[in-house]
C-alpha positions as CSV (number, residue, x, y, z in Angstrom):
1,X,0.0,0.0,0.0
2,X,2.8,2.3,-0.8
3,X,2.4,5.3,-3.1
4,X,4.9,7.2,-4.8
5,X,4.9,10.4,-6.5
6,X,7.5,12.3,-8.3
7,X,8.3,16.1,-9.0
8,X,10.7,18.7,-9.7
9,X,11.5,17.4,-13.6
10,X,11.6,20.0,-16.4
11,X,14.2,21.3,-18.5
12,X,17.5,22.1,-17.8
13,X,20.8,23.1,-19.7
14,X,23.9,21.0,-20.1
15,X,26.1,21.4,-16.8
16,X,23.2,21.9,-14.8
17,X,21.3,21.4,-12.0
18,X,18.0,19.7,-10.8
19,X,16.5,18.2,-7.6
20,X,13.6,15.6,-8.1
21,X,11.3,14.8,-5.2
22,X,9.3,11.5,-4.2
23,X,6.8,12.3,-2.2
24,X,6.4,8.4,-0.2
25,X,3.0,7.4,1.4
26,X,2.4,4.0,3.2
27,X,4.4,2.6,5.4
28,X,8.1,1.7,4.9
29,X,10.6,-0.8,7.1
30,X,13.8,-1.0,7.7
31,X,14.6,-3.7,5.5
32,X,12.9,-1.8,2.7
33,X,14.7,-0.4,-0.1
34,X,14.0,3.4,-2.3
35,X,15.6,3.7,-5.9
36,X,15.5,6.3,-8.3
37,X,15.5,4.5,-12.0
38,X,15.0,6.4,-15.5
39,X,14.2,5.6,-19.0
40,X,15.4,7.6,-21.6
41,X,13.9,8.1,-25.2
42,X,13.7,4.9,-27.1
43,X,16.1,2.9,-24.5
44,X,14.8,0.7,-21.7
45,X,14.5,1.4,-17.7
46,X,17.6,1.4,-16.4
47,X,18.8,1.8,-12.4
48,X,20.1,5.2,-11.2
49,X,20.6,4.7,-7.4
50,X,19.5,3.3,-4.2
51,X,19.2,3.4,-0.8
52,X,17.9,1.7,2.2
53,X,15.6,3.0,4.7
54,X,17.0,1.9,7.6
55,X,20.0,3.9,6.3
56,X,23.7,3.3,6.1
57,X,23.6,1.5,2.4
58,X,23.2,3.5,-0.5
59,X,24.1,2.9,-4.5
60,X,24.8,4.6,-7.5
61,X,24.9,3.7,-11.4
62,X,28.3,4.3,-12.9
63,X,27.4,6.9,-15.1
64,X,25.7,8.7,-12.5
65,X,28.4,8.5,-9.7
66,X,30.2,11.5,-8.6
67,X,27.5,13.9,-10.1
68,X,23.8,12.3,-8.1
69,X,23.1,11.8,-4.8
70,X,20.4,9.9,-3.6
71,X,19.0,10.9,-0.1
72,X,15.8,11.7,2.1
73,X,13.9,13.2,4.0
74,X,12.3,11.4,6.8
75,X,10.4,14.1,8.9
76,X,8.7,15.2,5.3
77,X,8.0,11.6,4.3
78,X,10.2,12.6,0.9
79,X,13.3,11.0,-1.2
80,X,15.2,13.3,-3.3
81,X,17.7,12.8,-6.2
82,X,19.9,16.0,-6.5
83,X,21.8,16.1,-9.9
84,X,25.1,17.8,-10.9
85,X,26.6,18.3,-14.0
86,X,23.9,17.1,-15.9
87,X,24.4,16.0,-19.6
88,X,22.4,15.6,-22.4
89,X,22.3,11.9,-21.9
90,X,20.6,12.3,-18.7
91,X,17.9,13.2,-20.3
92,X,14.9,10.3,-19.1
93,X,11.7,9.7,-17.5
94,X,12.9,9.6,-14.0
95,X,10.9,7.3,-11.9
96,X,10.5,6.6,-8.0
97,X,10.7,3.0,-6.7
98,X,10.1,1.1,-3.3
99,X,10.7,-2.4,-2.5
100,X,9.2,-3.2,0.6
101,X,11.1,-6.4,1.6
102,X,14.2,-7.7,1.5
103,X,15.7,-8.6,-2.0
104,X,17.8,-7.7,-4.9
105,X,17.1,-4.1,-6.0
106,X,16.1,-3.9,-9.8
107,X,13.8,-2.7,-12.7
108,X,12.2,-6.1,-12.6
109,X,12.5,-6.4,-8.8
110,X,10.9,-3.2,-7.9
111,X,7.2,-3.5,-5.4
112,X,6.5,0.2,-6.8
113,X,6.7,2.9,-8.7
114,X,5.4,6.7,-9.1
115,X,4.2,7.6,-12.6
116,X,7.4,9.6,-13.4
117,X,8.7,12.9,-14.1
118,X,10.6,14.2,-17.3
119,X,14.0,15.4,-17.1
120,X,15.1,17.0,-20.1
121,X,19.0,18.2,-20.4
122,X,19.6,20.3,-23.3
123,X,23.3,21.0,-25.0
């Protein structure tokens, strides 16, 4: 009964900046996991980064490494994905994920997901 929404997509230019939001609703555990995964245009789903809410274990695609960070908000309920030095390739539907139970942390492996938010990242 989790339920996931995203924000804070839009456009942005190369080398810049964007924060996305995932606003979180139903209860979580501490064994439970949060992702950020995106889909760019004409390419499959693809994992970003991860974290798990009981804290201390986090994970980052190598392309995004160095430039996202993954983090949350537990007060507001809220997981954020703050991005640096964005490139064109970046460019994706961003989606939020939960997995509510222990397990391997994946596209296919994923319990939810928001509806997505469009990040676009212009040259």
């Amino acid at each position: 009964q989790v339920q996931l929404v995203e924000s804070g997509g839009g456009l942005a230019q190369a080398g810049g900046s964007l924060r996305l939001s995932c606003a979180v609703s139903g209860r979580m555990f501490s064994s439970s996991s949060m992702g950020w995964f995106r889909q760019p245009p004409g390419k499959e789903r693809e994992f970003v980064a991860t974290f798990r809410w009981s804290g201390g274990i986090t994970d980052y695609a190598d392309s995004v490494k160095g430039r996202f960070t993954i983090s949350r908000d537990n007060a507001k309920n809220m997981v954020y994905l703050q991005m640096y030095s964005l490139k064109p390739e970046d460019t994706a539907v961003y989606y939020c994920a939960a997995k509510t139970s222990l397990g391997r942390i994946g596209v296919r492996y994923m319990d939810y997901w928001g509806k997505g938010t469009l990040v676009t990242v212009s040259s």
